[in-house]
C-alpha positions as CSV (number, residue, x, y, z in Angstrom):
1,X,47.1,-51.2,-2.9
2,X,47.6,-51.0,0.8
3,X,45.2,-52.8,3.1
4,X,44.8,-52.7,6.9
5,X,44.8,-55.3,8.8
6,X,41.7,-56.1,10.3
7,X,41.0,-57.7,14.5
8,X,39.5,-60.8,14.4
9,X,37.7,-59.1,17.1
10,X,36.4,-55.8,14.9
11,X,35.8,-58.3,12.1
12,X,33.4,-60.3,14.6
13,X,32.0,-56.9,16.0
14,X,30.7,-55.7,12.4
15,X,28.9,-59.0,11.9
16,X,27.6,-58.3,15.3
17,X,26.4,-54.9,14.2
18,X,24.6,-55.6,11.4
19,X,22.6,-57.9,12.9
20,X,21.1,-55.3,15.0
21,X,21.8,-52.6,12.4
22,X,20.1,-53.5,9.1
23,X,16.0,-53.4,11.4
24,X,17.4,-50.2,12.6
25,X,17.8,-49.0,9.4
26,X,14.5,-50.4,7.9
27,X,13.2,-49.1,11.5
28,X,14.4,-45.3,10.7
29,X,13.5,-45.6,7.1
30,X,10.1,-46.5,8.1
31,X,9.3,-43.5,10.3
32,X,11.2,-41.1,8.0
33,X,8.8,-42.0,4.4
34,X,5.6,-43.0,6.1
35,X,4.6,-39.3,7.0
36,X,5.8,-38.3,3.8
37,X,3.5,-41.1,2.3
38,X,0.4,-39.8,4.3
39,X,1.3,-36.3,3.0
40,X,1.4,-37.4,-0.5
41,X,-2.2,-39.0,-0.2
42,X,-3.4,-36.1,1.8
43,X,-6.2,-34.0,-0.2
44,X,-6.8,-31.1,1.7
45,X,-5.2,-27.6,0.0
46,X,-3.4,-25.5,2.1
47,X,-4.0,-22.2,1.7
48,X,-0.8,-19.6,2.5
49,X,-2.0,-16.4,2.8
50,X,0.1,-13.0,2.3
51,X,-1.2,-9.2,2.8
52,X,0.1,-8.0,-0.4
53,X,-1.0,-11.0,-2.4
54,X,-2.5,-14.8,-2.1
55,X,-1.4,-18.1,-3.1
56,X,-2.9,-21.3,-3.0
57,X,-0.2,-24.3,-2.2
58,X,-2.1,-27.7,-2.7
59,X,-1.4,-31.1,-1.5
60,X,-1.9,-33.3,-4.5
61,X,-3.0,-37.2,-4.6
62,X,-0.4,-37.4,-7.0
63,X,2.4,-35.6,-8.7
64,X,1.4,-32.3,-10.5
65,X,2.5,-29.9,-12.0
66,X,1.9,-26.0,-11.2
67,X,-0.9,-24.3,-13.1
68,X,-1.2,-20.7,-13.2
69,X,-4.3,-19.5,-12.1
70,X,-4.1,-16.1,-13.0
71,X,-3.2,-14.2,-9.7
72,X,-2.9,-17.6,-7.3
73,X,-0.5,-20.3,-7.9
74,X,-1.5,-24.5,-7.8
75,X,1.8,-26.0,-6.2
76,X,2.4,-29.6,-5.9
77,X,4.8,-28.6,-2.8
78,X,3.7,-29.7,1.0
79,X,3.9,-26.5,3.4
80,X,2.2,-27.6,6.3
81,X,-1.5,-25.7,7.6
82,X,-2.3,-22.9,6.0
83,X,-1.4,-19.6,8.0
84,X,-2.5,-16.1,8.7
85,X,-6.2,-16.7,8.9
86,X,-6.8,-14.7,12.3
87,X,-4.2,-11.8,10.4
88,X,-6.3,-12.1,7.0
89,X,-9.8,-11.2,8.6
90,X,-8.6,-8.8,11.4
91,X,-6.9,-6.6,8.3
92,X,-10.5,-6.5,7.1
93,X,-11.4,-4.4,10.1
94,X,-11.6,-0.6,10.5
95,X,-9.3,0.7,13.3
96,X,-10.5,2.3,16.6
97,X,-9.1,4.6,18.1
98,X,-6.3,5.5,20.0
99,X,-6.5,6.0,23.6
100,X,-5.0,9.4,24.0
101,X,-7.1,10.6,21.8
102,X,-10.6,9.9,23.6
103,X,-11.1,13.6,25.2
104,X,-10.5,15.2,22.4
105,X,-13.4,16.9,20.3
106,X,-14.7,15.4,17.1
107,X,-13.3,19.0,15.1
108,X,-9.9,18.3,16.6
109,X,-9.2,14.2,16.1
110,X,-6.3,13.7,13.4
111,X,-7.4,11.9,10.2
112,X,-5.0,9.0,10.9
113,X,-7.2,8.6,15.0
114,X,-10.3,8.9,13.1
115,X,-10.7,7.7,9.3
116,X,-14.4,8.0,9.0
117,X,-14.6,11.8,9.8
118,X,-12.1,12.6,6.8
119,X,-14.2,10.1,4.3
120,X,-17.3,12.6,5.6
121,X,-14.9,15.3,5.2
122,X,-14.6,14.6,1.7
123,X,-17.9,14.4,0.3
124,X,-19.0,10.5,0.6
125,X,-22.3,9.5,2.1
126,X,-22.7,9.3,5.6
127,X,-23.4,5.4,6.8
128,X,-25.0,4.8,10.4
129,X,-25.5,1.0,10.9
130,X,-28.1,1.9,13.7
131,X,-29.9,4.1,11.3
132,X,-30.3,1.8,8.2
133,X,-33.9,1.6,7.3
134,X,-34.1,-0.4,4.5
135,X,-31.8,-4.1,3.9
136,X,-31.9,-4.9,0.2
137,X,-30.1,-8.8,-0.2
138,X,-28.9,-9.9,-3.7
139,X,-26.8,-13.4,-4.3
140,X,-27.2,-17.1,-4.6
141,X,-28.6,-19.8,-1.9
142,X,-26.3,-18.5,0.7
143,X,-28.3,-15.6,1.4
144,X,-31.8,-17.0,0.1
145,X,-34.7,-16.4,1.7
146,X,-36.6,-17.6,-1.3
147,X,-38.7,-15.5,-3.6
148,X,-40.0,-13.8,-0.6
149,X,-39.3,-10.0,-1.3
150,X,-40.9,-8.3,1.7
151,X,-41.1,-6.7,4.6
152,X,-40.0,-9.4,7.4
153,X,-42.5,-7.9,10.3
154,X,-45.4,-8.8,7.2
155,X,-45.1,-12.3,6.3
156,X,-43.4,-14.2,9.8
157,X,-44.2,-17.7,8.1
158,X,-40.9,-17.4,6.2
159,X,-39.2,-18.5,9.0
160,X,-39.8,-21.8,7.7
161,X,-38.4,-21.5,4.7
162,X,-35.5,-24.2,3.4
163,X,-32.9,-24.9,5.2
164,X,-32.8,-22.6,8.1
165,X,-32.5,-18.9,8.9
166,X,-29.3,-17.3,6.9
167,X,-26.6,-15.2,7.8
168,X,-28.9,-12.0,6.8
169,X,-32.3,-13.9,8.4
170,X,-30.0,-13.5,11.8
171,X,-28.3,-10.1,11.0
172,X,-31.9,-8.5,10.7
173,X,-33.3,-10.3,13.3
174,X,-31.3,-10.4,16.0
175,X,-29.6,-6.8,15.3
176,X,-31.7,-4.4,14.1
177,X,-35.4,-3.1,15.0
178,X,-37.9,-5.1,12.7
179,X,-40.2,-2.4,12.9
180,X,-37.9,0.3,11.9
181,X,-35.8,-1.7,9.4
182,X,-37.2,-3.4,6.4
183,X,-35.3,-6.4,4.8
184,X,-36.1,-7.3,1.1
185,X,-33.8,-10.8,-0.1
186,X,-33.9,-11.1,-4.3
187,X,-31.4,-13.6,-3.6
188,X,-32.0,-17.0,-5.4
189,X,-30.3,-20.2,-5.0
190,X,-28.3,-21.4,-8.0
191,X,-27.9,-17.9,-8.9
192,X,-24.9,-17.1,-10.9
193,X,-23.1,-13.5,-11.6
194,X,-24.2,-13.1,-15.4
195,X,-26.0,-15.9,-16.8
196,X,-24.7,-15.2,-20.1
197,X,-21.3,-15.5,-19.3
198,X,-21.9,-18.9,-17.4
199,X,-25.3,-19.9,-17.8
200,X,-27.6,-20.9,-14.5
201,X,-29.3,-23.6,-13.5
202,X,-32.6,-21.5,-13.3
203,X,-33.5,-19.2,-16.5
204,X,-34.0,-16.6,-14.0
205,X,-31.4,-17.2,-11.9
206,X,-28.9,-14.8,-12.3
207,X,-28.2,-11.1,-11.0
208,X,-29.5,-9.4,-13.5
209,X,-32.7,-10.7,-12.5
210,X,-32.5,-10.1,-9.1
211,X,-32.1,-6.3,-9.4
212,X,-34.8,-6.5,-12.1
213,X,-37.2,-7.3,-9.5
214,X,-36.0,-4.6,-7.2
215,X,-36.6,-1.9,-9.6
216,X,-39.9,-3.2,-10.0
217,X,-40.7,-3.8,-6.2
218,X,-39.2,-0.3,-5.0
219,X,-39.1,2.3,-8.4
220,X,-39.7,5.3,-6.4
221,X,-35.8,5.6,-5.6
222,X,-34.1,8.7,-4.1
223,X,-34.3,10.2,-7.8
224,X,-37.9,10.3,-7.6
225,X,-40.5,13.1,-6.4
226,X,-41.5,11.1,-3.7
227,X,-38.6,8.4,-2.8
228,X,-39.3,5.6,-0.6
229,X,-35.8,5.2,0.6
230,X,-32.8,7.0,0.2
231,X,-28.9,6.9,-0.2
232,X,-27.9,7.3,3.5
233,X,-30.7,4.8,5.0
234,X,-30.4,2.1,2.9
235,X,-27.7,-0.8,2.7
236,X,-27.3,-3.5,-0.5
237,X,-25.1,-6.6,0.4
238,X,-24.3,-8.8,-2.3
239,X,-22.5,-12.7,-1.9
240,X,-22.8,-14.2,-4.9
241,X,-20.2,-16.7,-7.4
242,X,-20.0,-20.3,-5.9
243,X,-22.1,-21.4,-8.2
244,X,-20.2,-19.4,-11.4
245,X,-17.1,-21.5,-9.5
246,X,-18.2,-24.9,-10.0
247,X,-20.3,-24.4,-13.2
248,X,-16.9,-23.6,-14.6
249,X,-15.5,-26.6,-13.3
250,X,-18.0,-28.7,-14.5
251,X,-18.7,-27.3,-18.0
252,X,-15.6,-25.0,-19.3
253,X,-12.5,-26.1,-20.5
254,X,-9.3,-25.0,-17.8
255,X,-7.9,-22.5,-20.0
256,X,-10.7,-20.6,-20.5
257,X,-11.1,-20.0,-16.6
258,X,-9.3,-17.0,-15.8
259,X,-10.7,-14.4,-18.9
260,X,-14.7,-16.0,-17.6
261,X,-13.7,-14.9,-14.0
262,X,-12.3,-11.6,-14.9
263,X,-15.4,-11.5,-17.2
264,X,-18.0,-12.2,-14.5
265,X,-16.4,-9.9,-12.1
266,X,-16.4,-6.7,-14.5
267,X,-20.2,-7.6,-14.5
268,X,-20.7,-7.5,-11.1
269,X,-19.1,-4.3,-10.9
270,X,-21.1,-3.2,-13.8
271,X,-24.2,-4.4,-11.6
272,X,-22.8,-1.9,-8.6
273,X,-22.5,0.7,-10.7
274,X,-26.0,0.5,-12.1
275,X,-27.3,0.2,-8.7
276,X,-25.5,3.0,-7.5
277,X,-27.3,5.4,-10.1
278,X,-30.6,4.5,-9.0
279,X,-29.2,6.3,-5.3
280,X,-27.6,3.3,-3.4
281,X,-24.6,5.0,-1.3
282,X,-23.8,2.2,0.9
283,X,-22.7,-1.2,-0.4
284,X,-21.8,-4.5,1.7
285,X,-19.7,-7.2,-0.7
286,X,-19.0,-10.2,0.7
287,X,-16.1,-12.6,-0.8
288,X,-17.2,-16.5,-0.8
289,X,-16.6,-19.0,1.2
290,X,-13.8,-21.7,0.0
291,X,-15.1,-24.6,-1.9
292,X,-12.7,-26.8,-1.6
293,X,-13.6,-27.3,2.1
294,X,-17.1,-27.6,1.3
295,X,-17.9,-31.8,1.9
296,X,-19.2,-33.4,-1.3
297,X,-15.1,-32.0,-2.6
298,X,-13.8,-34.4,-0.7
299,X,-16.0,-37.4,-2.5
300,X,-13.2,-39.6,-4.7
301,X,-14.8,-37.8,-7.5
302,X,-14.4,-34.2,-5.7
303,X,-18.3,-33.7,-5.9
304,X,-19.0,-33.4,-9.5
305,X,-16.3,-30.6,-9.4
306,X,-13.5,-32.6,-11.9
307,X,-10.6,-31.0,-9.9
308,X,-11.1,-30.0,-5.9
309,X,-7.3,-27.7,-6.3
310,X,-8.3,-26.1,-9.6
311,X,-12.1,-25.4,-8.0
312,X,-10.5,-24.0,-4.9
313,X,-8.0,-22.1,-6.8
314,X,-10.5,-20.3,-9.2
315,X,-12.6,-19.7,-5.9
316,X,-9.6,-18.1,-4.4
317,X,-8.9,-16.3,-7.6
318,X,-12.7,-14.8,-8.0
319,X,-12.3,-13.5,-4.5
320,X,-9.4,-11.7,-4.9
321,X,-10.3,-9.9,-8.0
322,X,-14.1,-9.4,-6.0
323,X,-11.7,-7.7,-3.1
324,X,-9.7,-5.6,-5.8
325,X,-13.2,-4.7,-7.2
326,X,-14.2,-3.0,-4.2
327,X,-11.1,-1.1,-3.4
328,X,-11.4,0.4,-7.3
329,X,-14.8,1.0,-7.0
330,X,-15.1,2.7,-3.8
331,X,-12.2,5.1,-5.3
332,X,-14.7,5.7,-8.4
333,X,-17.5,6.2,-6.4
334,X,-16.1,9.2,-3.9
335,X,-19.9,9.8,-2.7
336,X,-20.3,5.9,-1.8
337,X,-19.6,3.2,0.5
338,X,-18.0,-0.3,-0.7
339,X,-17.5,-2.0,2.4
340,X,-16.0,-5.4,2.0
341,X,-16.5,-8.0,4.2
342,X,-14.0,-11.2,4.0
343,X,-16.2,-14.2,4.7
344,X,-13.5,-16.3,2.6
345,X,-11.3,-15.5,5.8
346,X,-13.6,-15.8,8.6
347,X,-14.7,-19.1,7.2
348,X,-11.1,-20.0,7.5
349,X,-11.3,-18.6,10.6
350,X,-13.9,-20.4,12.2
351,X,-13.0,-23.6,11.2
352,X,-10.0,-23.5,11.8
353,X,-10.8,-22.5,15.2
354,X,-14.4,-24.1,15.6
355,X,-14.3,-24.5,19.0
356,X,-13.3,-20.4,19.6
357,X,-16.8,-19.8,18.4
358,X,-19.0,-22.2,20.3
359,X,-18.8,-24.8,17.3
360,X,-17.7,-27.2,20.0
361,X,-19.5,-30.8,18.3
362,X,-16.9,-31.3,15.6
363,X,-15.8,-34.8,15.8
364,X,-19.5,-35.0,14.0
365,X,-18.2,-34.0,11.0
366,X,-19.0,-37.0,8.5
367,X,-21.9,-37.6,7.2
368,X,-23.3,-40.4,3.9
369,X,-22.4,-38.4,1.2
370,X,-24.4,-40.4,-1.7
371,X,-23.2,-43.6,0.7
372,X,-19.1,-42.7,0.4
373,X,-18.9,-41.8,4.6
374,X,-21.5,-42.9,7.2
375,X,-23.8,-40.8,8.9
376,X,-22.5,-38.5,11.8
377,X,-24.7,-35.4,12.2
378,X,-24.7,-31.9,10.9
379,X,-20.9,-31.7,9.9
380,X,-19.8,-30.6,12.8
381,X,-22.1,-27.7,13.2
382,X,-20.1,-25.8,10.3
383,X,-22.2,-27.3,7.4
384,X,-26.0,-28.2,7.0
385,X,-25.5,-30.3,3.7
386,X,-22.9,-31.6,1.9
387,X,-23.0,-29.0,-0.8
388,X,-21.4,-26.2,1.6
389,X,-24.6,-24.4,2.7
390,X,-23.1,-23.3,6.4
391,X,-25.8,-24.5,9.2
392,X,-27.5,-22.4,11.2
393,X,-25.3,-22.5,14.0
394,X,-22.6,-21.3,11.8
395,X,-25.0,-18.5,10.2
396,X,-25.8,-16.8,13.3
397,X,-21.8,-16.9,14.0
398,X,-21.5,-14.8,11.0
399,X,-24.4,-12.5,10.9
400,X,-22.5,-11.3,14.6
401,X,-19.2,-10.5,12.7
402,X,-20.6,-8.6,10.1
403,X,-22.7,-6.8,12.6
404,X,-19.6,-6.0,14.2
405,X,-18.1,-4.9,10.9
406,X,-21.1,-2.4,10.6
407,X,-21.0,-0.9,13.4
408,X,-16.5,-0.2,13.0
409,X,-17.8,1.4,9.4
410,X,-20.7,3.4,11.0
411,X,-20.7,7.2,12.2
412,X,-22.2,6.9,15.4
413,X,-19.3,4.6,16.5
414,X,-16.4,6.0,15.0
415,X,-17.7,9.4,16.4
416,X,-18.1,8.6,19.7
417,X,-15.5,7.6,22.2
418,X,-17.6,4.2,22.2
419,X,-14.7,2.8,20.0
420,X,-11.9,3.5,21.9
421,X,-9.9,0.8,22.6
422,X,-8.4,0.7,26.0
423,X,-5.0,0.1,24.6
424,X,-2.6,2.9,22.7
425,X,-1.8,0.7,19.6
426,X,-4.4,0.4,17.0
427,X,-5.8,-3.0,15.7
């Protein structure tokens, strides 16, 4: 075997170097696994968003395995913050107009400059935001205004109802005429989708009931001799499943998930359908905020929910099929509108970028949850409690986008060259 002669020089240089070598390893080793160890420990999902399709890439606690979740996908894989929020909700809004196109008359605008005058074209129902008369609200405590089905101007004292004014409280009072516009909320916290499908905290808590009390409360419908509203004044908006979300989490076994989602969202669009042949022409569905950013999921034992990923992955899930639900619907219904409003992607939005919406107080975002993290304020102006309900702050943030996405849907804007935007490409 041949062997080189070594220097006694080299020989005293390499015990010189690993002197000084062997901490620079340990040194390089350190800074190379200790982000990978915070990364493994990290419990926040990240959520990767695509246009043609969504998946859900957690960051585990500890090693798991994927799960199918019937349309998103659990991954135990790390891939950074999740992306495409601004892309996600921005795809949700109609298109204005281009430029070039603002002189031209209304008979002469191309269907691709102007999508709303072919839908009229076509035979759907007109919808005016500005001419809305009538606000009917259906869903769960994100919406409530307790049982308090009346006309706003009527009975002011609701304003101190429990916890604050919501996202609709704000969207009727701060944009639209009180005394032209009446707003009617059946919504009820705890509500669920179909309480026999996943049975609600409340026996009447579900949305069944809901629209029960609206056929009782306003009967004389635009099929009657003397209607009290009509198709084309009159808007529904339903956000509602949350609580279907972590009722499944809590009480259903895993693999019965998916066919209870699909389940609960065929009811929904059953419930559409139903109030669509009393006369209702113009819908507003809204998906869900994500639970797994909610605070009490991020208690060690994720809030009573068993499994913060497999909660925020059936959350994700519901929406998607909710946003599906829509789209089919409004091509069933060709004299009605389903407008869909993403609020699962502006609540990404906005908190991912708190600070772009005047949410500007966010190192206060702990507070005790049952004694786990001491008290800090309001959750950063993003929540009001630890069970997700948004804050008040954050409420009025959203009643101003889905104004907004009114008015892009409505007549009198697309029509006008109000919505021209003063550069050629669309958005």
């Amino acid at each position: 075997m041949l062997s080189l002669p070594q220097s006694p020089n080299l020989s005293q240089s390499s015990k010189s170097s690993r002197r000084w070598l062997l901490p620079l390893i340990g040194v390089g080793l350190f800074v190379a696994v200790t982000p990978l160890l915070l990364l493994s420990t990290t419990t926040l999902p990240t959520i990767v968003w695509d246009k043609e399709s969504i998946s859900v890439t957690c960051e585990v606690e500890q090693a798991a395995k994927p799960v199918s979740t019937g349309g998103a996908q659990h991954d135990a894989s790390v891939t950074g913050q999740h992306r495409g929020t601004w892309e996600a909700f921005a795809a949700t809004m109609p298109s204005l107009r281009k430029v070039q196109t603002a002189e031209l008359p209304e008979e002469e605008l191309e269907d691709d400059t102007n999508w709303y005058l072919d839908r009229i074209k076509a035979g759907r129902e007109e919808f005016d935001w500005p001419r809305i008369k009538h606000l009917f609200v259906f869903g769960d405590s994100m919406s409530e205004h307790s049982d308090a089905y009346h006309r706003w101007n009527e009975n002011p004292s609701s304003l101190g109802l429990w916890p604050h004014l919501k996202w609709c409280d704000f969207l009727h009072m701060l944009y639209r005429d009180q005394k032209t516009t009446s707003y009617w909320s059946f919504a009820w916290g705890g509500a669920v989708i179909n309480g026999s499908i996943v049975p609600p905290s409340d026996p009447n808590g579900d949305l069944g009931s809901q629209i029960a009390k609206f056929e009782r409360a306003w009967p004389a419908g635009p099929t009657s001799e003397h209607p009290t509203w009509k198709g084309n004044d009159t808007l529904v908006t339903l956000l509602i499943g949350q609580n279907d979300i972590k009722a499944l989490a809590r009480d259903f076994p895993r693999d019965q998930h998916e066919s209870l989602i699909r389940q609960l969202v065929g009811s929904m669009t059953n419930t559409l359908r139903h109030l669509h042949s009393l006369g209702v022409r113009s819908f507003l569905v809204m998906t869900s905020p994500p639970i797994e950013l909610n605070p009490e999921a991020h208690l060690p034992g994720h809030g009573g929910y068993h499994d913060r990923h497999m909660t925020a992955a059936d959350a994700i899930y519901i929406n998607k099929l909710i946003r599906d639900a829509a789209l089919e619907l409004e091509r069933e219904l060709s004299d009605a509108n389903v407008m869909l409003f993403d609020f699962e992607a502006f609540h990404r939005l906005y908190t991912s970028f708190p600070e772009a919406f005047g949410l500007t107080d966010t190192e206060r975002y702990n507070m005790v949850i049952h004694g786990a993290k001491p008290d800090m304020g309001q959750m950063g102006f993003v929540y009001s409690d630890y069970t997700g309900h948004t804050s008040a702050q954050t409420t009025r943030i959203v009643a101003a986008a889905v104004n907004g996405f009114l008015l892009r849907r409505s007549r009198s804007f697309q029509a006008s060259t109000a919505n021209v935007t003063t550069l050629v490409e669309e958005y």
